[in-house]
C-alpha positions as CSV (number, residue, x, y, z in Angstrom):
1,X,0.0,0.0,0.0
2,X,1.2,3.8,-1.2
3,X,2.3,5.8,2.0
4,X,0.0,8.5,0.5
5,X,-3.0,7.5,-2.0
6,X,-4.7,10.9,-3.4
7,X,-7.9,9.6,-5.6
8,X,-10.1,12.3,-7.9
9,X,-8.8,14.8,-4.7
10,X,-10.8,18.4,-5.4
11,X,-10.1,21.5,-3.8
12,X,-12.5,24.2,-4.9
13,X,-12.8,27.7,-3.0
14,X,-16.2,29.9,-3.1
15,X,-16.2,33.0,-4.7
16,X,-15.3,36.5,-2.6
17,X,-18.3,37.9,-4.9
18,X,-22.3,37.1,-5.1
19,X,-22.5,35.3,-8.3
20,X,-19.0,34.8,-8.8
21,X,-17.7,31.5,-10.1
22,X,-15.7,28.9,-7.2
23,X,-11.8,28.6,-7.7
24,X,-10.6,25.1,-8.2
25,X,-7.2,25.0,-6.7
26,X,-6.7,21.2,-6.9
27,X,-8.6,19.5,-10.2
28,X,-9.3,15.5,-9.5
29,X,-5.7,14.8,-8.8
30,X,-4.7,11.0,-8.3
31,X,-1.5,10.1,-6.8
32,X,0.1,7.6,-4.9
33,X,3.7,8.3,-3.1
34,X,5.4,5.3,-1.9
35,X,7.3,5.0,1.3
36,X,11.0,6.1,1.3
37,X,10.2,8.1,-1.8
38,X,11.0,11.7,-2.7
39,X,8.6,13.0,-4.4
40,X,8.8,16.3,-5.8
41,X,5.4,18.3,-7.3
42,X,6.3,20.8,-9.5
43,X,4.4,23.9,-11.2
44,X,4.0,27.5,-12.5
45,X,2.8,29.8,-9.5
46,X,-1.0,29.5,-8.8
47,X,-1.1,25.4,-10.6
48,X,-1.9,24.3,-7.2
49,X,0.9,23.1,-5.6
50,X,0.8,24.2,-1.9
51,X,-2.8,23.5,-1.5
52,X,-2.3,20.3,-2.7
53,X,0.3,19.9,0.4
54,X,-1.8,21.3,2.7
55,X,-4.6,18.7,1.8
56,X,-2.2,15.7,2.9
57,X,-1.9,16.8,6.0
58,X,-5.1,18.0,6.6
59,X,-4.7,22.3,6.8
60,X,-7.0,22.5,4.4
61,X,-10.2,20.0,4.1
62,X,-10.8,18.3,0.8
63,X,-13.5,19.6,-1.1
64,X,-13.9,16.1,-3.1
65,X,-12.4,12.7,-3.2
66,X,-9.8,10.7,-1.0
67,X,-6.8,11.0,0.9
68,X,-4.9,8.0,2.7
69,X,-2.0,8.5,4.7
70,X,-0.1,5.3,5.8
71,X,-3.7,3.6,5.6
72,X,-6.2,6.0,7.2
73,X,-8.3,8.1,5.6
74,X,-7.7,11.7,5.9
75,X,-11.2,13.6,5.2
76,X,-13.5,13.4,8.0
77,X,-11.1,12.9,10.7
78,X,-11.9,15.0,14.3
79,X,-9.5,17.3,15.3
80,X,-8.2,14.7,18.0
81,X,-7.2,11.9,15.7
82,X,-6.1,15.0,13.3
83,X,-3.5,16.0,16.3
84,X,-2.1,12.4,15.8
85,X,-2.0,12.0,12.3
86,X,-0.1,15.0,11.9
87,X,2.7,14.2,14.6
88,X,3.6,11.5,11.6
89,X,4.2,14.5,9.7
90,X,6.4,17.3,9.4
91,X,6.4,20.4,7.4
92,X,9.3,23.0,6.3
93,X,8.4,25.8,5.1
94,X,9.7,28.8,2.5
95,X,10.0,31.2,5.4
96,X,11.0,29.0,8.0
97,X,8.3,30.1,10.2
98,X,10.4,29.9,13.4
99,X,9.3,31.4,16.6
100,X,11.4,34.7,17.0
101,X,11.0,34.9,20.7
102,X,12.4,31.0,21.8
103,X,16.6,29.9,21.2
104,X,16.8,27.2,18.9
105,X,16.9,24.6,21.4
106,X,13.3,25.6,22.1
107,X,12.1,25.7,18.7
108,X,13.2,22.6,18.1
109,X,11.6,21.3,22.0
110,X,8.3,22.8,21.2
111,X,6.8,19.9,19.2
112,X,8.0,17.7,21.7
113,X,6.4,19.3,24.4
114,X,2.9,19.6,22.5
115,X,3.5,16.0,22.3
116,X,3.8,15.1,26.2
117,X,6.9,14.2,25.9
118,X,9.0,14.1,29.1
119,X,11.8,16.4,30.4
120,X,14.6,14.1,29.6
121,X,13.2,12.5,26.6
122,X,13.0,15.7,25.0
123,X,16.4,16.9,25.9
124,X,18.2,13.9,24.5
125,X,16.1,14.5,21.5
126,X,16.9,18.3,20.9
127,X,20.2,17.6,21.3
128,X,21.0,14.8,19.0
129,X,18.7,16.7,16.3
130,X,20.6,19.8,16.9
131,X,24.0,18.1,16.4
132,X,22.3,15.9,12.8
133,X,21.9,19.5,11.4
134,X,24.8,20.7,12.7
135,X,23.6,23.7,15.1
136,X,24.5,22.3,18.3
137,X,27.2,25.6,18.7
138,X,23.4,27.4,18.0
139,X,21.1,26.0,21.0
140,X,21.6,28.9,22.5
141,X,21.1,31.6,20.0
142,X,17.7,33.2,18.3
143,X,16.3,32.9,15.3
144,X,17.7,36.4,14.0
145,X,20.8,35.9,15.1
146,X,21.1,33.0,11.9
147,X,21.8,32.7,8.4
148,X,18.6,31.8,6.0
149,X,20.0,28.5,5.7
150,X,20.9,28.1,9.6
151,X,17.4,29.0,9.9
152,X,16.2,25.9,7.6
153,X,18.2,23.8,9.5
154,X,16.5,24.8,12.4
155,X,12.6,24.0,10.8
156,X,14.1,20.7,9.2
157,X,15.5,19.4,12.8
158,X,12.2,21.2,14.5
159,X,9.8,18.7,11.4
160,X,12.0,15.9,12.3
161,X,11.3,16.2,16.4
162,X,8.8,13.9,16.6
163,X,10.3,11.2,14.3
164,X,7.5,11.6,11.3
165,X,7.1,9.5,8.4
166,X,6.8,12.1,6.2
167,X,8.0,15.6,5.4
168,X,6.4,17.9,3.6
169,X,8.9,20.8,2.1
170,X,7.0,23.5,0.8
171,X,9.3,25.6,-1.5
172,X,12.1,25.1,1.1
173,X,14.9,26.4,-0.9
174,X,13.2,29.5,-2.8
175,X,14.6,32.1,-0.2
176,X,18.1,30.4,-0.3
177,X,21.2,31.2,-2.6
178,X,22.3,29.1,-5.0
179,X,25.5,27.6,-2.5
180,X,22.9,27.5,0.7
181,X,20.6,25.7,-1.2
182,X,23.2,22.7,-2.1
183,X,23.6,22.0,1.7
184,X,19.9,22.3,2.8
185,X,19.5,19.6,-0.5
186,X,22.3,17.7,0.6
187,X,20.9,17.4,4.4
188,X,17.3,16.5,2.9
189,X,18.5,13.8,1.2
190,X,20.5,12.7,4.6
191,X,16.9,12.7,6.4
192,X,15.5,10.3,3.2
193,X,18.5,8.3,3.6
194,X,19.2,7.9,7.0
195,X,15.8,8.3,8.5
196,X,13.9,6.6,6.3
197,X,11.5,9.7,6.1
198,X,9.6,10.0,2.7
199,X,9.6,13.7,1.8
200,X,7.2,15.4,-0.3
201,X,8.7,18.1,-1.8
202,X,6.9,21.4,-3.3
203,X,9.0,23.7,-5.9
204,X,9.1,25.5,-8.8
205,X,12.8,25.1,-9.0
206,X,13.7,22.0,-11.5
207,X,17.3,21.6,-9.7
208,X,15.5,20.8,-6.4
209,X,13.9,17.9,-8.8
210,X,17.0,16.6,-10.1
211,X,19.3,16.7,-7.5
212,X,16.9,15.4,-4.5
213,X,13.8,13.7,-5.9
214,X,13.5,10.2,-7.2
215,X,10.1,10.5,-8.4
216,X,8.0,14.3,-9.8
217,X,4.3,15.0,-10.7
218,X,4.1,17.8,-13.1
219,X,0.9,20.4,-11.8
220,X,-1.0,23.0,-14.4
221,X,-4.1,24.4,-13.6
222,X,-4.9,22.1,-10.6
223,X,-4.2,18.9,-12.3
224,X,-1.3,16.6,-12.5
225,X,-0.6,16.1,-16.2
226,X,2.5,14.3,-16.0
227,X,4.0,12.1,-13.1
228,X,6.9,9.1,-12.7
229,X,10.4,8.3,-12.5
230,X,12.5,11.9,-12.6
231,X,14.8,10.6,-15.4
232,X,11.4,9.5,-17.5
233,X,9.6,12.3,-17.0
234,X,12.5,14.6,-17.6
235,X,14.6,13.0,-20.1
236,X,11.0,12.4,-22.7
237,X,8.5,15.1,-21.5
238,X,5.4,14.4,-23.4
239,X,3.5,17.7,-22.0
240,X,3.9,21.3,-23.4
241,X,4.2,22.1,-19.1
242,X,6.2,19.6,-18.4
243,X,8.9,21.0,-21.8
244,X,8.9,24.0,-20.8
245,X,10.3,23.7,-17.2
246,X,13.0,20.8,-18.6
247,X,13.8,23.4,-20.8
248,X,14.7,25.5,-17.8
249,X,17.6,22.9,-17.0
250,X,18.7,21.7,-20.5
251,X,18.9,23.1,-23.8
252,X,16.7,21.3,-26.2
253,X,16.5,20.7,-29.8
254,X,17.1,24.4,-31.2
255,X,13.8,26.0,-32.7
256,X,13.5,27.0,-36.4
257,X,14.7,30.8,-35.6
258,X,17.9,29.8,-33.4
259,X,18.7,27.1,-36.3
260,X,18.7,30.2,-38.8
261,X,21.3,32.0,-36.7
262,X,23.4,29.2,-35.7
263,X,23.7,28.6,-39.8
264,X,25.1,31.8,-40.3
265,X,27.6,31.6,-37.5
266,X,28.9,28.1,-38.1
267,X,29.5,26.7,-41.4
268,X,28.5,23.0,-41.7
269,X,25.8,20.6,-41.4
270,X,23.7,21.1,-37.9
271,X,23.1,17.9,-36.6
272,X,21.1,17.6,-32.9
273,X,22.0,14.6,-31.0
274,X,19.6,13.0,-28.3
275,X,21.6,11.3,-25.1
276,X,19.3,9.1,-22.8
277,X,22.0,6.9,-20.9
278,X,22.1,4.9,-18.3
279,X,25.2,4.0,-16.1
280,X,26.0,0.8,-18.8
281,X,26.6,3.6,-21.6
282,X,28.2,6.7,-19.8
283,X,30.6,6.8,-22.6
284,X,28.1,6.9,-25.0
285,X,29.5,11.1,-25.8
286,X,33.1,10.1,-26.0
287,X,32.4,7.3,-28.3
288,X,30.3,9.6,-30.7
289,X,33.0,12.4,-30.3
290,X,35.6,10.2,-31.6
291,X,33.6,8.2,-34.1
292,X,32.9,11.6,-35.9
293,X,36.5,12.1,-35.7
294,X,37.6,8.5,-37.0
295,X,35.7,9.4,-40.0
296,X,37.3,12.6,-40.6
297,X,34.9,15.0,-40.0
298,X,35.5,18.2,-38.5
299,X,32.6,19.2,-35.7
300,X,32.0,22.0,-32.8
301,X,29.1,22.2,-30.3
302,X,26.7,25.1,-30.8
303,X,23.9,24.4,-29.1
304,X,22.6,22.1,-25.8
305,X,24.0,20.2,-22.9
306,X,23.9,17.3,-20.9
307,X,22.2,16.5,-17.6
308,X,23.0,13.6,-14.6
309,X,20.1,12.3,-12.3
310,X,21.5,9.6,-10.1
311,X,23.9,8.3,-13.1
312,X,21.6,8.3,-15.8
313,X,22.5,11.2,-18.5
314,X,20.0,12.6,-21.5
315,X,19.9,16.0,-23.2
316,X,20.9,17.2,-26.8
317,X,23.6,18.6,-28.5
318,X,23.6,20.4,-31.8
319,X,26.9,20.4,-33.6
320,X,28.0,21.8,-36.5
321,X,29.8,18.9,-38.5
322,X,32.4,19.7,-41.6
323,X,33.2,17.0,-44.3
324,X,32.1,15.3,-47.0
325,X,28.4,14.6,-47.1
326,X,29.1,10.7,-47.1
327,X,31.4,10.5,-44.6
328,X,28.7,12.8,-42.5
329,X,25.7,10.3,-43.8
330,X,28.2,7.1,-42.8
331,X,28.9,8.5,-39.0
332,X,25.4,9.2,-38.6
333,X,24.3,5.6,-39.5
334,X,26.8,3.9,-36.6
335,X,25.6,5.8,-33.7
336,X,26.9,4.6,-30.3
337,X,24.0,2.8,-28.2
338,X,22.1,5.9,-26.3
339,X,22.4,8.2,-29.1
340,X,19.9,9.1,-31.6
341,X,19.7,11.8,-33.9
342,X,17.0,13.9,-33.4
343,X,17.3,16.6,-36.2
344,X,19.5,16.5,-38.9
345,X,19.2,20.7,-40.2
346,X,20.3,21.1,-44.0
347,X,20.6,23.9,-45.1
C-alpha cells in the first residue's frame, strides 16, 4: 500500500463575490507516493501546488475525493485523531516560520512538548537533532541571530522532532542562494536516507527535482498532467508544461529561428543529438566524439548540454559537422548505443 494514496482529490474555493464562479485549486488529482520516496510536485505559480500539500496533512479540508496517509483516511477525521495523524508529519516551510522569541533549542523542544513528551526525553532528542543538522554551537542563539540557511536547519530538525514519516517541504529552498541551497538539498536527502522519512517536496525550481527527488508530478491548472520516474519524465517530456520547465535545465533541440542563426555563425551541417543513458553507456559522448572524428569529419558544439540524475544522463547537442556529405551520412548511420539523432538541419 502507497504511503500517501490521493484519488479524484478536489479543492475548490467559493467565490469572494455574489454570483461569482468557485476557484478550483486542486482538479481531481490521483497520486500515490510510496514510502522512502522523494517526491517532488512541480508547477507554475497559482497550478496548485501548496494547497495540494496542505490537503495531505489535513490544513486544508478536501472539497472532493480521497486521501490516505499510511492507511487512514484523511477527510473526516476529528481534530483529536487530526493531532495524531499530523505528529507522523512534518512540514518546512519557505519562510522558515520559526518562533522569533524561543533559542533554537526551544524551537526545536516545542513539538515535543505539545506531544507530552517528558523532560529528559525531549532533551536527548533536541540535542541529538541539533547536532544531525549541525547547530549544536546554536542551541543557544535566536532565530535572528542566523543565516537563511541556519534558519532551515532549524525547521528541518524542528519537522524531524517527533520522528515523522513524512516531510512535507514546501518551497524550502526558494529564499536560499544558490551555494545555501546545495547544503539544505544535501541534508534532505540525509533525512530520506538515514531516517527513512519519505519527503514530499513542493517547488518550482527544476534543480531541487533533479538533484533530490526520485520521483516528480508535473501540476498546471490544478491537475497533475505528467508524473513518474524523474529521469522518464524529464529525459522524454510528453507535456507542453512539463517541456517548458526541462527546458529551464537543458537546452533542447534548437527551434526554427535559433537554427537560422546558428547557420550563419557556423559553417556546416547542424546535426542535434539525443543522449538518454544509463550508467552501462556513460561513454556513449566520448564514443560519438571520436567516431565523428575517425571518420574525418570536422565538428564543434553550438547548441545544448547534458544532464546527470543519479547516473543516468540525457539531453541534446547540436553540432556543426564539416566534411564530405558521405562521410557525414556514414557517421550518422553507426551511432553509439544511447544516441539518436533527433534533427538533422540542411541547409
Amino acid at each position: 500500500m502507497p504511503l500517501v494514496s490521493l484519488r479524484e482529490v478536489t479543492k475548490a474555493y467559493p467565490s469572494r463575490s455574489r454570483g461569482g464562479y468557485a476557484v478550483t485549486a486542486v482538479d481531481r488529482v490521483s497520486l500515490d507516493i510510496e514510502a522512502g520516496d522523494v517526491y517532488g510536485i512541480i508547477g507554475y505559480s497559482g497550478a496548485g501546488k501548496s494547497t495540494l500539500v496542505r490537503l495531505v496533512n489535513a490544513l486544508e479540508p478536501v472539497t472532493s475525493g480521497s486521501i490516505l496517509v499510511d492507511g487512514v483516511e484523511v477527510t473526516g477525521l476529528g481534530e483529536r485523531e487530526l493531532r495524531r495523524l499530523r505528529l507522523g508529519i512534518g512540514m518546512i516551510f519557505q519562510q522558515f516560520n520559526l518562533f522569533t522569541s524561543r533559542t533554537v533549542w526551544k524551537n526545536v523542544a516545542y513539538p515535543l512538548r505539545v506531544a507530552g513528551l517528558g523532560r529528559a526525553e525531549t532533551a536527548a532528542r533536541v540535542d541529538e537533532l541539533l547536532a544531525f543538522v549541525g547547530l549544536s554551537d546554536k542551541a543557544q542563539a535566536y532565530p535572528e541571530q542566523l543565516s537563511g540557511g541556519q534558519k532551515q536547519r532549524v525547521g528541518i530538525a524542528r519537522a524531524l522532532a517527533t520522528r515523522p514519516r513524512i516531510l512535507l517541504a514546501d518551497e524550502a529552498t526558494s529564499a536560499l542562494d544558490p551555494e545555501t541551497t546545495h547544503e539544505v538539498l544535501a541534508l534532505l536527502k540525509r533525512v530520506n536516507e538515514e531516517f527513512g522519512v519519505t519527503i514530499i517536496v513542493i517547488t518550482h525550481e527544476m534543480d531541487v527535482i533533479q538533484t533530490l527527488a526520485t520521483k516528480v508530478a508535473v501540476m498546471d491548472a490544478g491537475r497533475v498532467v505528467e508524473h513518474g520516474e524523474v529521469f522518464e519524465v524529464f529525459s522524454r517530456p510528453r507535456q507542453a508544461s512539463s517541456q517548458r520547465f526541462v527546458s529551464t535545465v537543458v537546452r533542447g533541440v534548437p527551434s526554427a529561428a535559433e537554427i537560422a542563426v546558428l547557420r550563419e555563425r557556423h559553417p556546416g551541417r547542424l546535426v542535434t543529438f539525443s543522449f538518454r543513458e544509463g550508467e552501462a553507456d556513460a561513454g556513449a559522448q566520448g564514443r560519438l566524439f571520436a567516431g565523428l572524428s575517425a571518420a574525418g569529419l570536422e565538428f564543434e558544439l553550438v547548441y545544448g548540454g547534458i544532464n546527470d540524475i543519479r547516473g543516468r544522463v540525457f539531453g541534446h547537442l547540436t553540432l556543426a559537422v564539416r566534411g564530405a556529405d558521405a562521410a557525414i551520412d556514414g557517421a550518422l548511420g553507426a551511432l553509439p548505443a544511447g544516441v539518436e539523432v533527433t534533427e538533422a538541419h540542411r541547409g
